[in-house]
C-alpha positions as CSV (number, residue, x, y, z in Angstrom):
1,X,40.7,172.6,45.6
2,X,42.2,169.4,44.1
3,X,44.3,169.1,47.4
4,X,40.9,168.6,49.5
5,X,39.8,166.0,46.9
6,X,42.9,164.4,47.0
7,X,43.2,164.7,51.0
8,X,39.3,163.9,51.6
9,X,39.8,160.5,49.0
10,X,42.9,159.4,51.2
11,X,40.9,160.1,54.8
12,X,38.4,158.3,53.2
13,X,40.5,155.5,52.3
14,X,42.4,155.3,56.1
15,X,38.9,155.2,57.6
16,X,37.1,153.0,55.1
17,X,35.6,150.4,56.8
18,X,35.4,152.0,60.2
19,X,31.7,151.6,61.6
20,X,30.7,153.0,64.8
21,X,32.2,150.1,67.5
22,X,34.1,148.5,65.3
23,X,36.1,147.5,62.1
24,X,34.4,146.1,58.9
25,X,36.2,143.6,57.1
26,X,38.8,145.8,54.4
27,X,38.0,145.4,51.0
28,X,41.1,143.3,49.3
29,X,42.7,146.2,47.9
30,X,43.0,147.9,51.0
31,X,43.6,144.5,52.9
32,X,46.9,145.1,55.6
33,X,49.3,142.2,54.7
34,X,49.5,141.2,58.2
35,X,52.9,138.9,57.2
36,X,54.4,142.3,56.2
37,X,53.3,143.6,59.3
38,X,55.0,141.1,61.3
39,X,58.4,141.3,60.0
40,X,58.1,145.2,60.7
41,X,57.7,144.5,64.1
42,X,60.2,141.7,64.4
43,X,62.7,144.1,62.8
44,X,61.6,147.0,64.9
45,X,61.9,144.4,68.0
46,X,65.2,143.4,66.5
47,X,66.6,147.4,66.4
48,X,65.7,147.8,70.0
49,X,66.8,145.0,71.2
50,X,70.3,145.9,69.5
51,X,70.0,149.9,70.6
52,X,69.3,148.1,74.7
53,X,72.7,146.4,74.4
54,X,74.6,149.3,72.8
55,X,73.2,151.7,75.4
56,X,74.2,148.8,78.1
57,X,77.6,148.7,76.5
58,X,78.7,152.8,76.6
59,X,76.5,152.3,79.8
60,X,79.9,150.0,81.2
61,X,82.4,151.2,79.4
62,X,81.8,154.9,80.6
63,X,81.8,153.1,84.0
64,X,85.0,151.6,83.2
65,X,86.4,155.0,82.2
66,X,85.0,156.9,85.3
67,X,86.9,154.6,87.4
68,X,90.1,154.8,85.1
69,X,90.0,158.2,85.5
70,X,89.2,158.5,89.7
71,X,92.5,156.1,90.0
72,X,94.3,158.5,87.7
73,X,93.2,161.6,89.6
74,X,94.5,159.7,93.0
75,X,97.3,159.5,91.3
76,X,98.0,162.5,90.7
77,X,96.6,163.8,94.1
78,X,99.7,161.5,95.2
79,X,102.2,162.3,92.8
80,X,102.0,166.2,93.9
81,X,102.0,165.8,97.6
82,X,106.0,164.3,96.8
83,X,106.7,166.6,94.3
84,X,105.4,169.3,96.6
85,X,107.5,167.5,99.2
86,X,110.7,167.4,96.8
87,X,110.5,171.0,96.1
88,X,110.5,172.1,99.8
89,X,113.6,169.9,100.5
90,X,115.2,171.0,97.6
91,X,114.5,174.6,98.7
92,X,115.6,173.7,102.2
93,X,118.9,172.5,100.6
94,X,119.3,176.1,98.5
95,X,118.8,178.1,101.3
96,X,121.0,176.4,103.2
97,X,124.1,175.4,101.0
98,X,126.0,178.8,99.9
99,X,125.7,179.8,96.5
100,X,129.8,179.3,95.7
101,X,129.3,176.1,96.7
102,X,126.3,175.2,94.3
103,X,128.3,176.3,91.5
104,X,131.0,174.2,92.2
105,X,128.5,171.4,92.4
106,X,126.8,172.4,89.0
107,X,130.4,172.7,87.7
108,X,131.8,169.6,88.5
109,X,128.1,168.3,87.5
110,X,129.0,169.8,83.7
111,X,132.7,168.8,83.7
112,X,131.6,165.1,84.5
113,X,129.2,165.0,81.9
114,X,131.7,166.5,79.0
115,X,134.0,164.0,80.1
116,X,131.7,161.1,80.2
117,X,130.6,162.5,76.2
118,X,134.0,162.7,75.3
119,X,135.2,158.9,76.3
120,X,132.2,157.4,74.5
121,X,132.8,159.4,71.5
122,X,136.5,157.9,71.7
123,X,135.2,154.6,72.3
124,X,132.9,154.6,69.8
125,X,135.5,155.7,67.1
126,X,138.1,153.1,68.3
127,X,135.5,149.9,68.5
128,X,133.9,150.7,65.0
129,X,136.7,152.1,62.7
């Protein structure tokens, strides 16, 4: 019962001074401090005025990475057509080319390479000890 008092008394004190067509003047003690009031709204202003540039900024930069990433996926559109065209020469090479010789190529391939390994190696012993 207390809570209808207590809501009744503060509806009564929202609407006091409300006539039919009209506002009275507000007594002082429920007198709106209209300075108060107006740095609300000059903060509020100042808020959206911040949250209209930061929506205008991800606004461009999620631009800028939409085309970032439509460049990229060219890109990559182009990079597979040679890969694609790589592989079927490679293939065309395989097929062609017997398999003895392919494994003398990888062979000599390896035995390059180990002897490449090996002179540095040497080298590098000789030039720092």
């Amino acid at each position: 019962m207390s809570y209808r008092r207590e809501h009744r008394g503060s509806r009564a004190a929202l609407f006091d001074g409300v006539e039919e067509g009209g506002f009275n003047r507000p007594s002082h003690s429920h007198d709106i401090d209209e300075h108060d009031n107006d740095r609300a709204m000059d903060s509020l202003q100042d808020r959206v005025i911040f949250l209209k540039s930061l929506t205008g900024d991800i606004h461009e930069e999620v631009e800028s990475q939409n085309r970032m990433l439509n460049r990229m996926g060219n890109d990559m559109d182009a990079s597979r057509g040679i890969m694609s065209g790589a592989m079927g020469r490679l293939k065309m090479v395989v097929e062609k080319k017997s398999s003895r010789k392919m494994c003398s190529l990888a062979a000599s391939f390896v035995i390059v390479f180990l002897i490449v390994y090996y002179l540095t190696r040497v080298l590098g012993y000789f030039m720092h000890g």
